[in-house]
N, C-alpha and C positions, 0 to 999 in steps of 0.2 A: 504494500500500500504506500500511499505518499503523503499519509497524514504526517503534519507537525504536532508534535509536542512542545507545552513551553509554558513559562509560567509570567503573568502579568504582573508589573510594579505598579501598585498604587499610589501615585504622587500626591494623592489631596490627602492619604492615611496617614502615611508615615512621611514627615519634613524630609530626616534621610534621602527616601527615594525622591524627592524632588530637586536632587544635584545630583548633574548628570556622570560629576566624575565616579560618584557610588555607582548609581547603575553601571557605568563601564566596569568598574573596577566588581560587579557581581558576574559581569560577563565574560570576566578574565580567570574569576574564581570557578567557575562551573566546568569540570570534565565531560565534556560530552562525548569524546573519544572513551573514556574512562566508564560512560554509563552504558555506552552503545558495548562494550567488550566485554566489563564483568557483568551487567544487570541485563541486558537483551541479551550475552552471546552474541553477539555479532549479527544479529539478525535486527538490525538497523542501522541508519548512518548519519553521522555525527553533524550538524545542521550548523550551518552559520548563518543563515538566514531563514523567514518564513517560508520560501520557496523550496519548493525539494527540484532535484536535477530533474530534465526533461519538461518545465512548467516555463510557459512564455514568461518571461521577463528573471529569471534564473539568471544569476552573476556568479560567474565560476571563478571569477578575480575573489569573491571573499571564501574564507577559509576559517575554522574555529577557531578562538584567541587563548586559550587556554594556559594561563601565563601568572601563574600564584605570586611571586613577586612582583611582576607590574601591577597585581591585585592590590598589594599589600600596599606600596609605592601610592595607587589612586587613592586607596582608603584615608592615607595621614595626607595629602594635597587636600583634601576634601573637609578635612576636618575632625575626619572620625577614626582614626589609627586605635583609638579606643571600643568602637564599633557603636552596636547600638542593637534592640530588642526588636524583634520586627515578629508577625503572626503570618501563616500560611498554611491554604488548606488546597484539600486535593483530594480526589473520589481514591476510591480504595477497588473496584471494581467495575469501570469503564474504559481505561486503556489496558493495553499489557503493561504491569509491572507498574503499574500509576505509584500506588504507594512506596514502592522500593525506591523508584527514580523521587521519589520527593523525601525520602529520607538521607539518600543521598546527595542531594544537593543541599539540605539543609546542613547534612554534614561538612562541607564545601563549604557553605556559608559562614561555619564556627572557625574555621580558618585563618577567615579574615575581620574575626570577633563579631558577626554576623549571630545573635543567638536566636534562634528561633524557636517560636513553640506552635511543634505542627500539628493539624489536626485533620484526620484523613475518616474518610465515613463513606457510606454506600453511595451510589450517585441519585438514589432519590434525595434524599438527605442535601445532597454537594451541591445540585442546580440550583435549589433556593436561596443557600449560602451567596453560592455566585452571584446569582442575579441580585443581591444586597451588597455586593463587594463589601466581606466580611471579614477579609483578610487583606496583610500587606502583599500578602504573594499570592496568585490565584493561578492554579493550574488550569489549563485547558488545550484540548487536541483540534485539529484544525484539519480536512480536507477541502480542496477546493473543487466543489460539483463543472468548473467549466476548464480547470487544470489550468487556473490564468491566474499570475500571481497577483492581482491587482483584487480579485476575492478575497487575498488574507486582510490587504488593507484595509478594505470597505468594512469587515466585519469583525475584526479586531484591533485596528487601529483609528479607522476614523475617530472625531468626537464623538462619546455619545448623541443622539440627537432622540428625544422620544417621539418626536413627528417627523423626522425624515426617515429611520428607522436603522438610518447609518452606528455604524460602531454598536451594535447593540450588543455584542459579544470582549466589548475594549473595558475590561472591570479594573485595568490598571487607571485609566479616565486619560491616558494620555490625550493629547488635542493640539495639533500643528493644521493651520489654517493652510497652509501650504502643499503639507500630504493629502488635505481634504481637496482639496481644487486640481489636486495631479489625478486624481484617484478618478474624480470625477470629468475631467477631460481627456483621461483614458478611456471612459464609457463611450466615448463618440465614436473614436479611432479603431477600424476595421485590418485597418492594412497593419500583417502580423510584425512584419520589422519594427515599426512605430511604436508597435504599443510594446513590445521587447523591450524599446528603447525607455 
């Protein structure tokens, strides 16, 4: 399959995640190589973007960053060399190995004094969570039904919007007026090299 896994930073939750060197420096912290090998087995592949290979707009130029020291290095730039508390939840039976990959990364997270308190439940339970952004970290799996990366954006990154019905699935609340306006003038664009681009 070419579902994404991945988990959302809520920047209205936690102050933390609203400096961007934190988020970099959580992005440096996460083995993805390390979860793809011991927790799937090898039976998936380590993502550096929303896009998985073979999906129009797919950038083969990015690679996973996986870099504990440059982690360490953003965290005290940032402010936080000390870390900070942060909550994150995540179904326990909706992906393969949901809870494993999210105890592992919280593990990853204490690394970089990242302490988290996770809390993992069936996925009836989890959607409702979600749809409250209940946590700082919120897991969630992504396929895109037209295999166009411009799907992941609309419905996990745009703004939320409750009457446009954009970003309905973005519990981090990110919101770049800029990614909204590319996303959506991608909607026009037929011709596949374009909207690649």
């Amino acid at each position: 399959g070419t579902r994404i896994i991945t988990f959302q930073m809520n920047q209205k939750r936690n102050e933390a995640l609203a400096n961007v060197k934190v988020r970099q420096a959580i992005v440096h912290a996460v083995n993805n190589e390390g979860i793809v090998k011991k927790i799937m087995k090898d039976f998936g592949t380590a993502a550096a973007q929303q896009s998985p290979k073979g999906y129009l707009g797919y950038n083969d130029a990015l690679k996973p960053r996986y870099d504990l020291e440059k982690a360490k290095a953003l965290m005290t730039e940032a402010g936080y060399a000390d870390g900070f508390d942060a909550t994150m939840m995540a179904p326990n039976n909706r992906y393969v190995n949901d809870a494993k990959i999210a105890e592992a990364v919280a593990g990853m997270l204490a690394k970089i004094n990242i302490r988290v308190d996770l809390t993992t439940m069936p996925k009836a339970q989890y959607w409702p969570k979600f749809d409250e952004r209940a946590a700082d970290f919120m897991m969630i799996g992504w396929h895109s039904d037209t295999e166009d990366s411009a799907n992941f954006t609309e419905f996990l990154a745009m703004t939320p919007g409750e009457e446009t019905g954009y970003g309905q699935y973005n519990s981090g609340n990110y919101s770049n007026a800029e990614v909204d306006q590319l996303v959506l003038d991608s909607a026009k664009v037929t011709d596949t090299d374009k909207r690649a681009e």
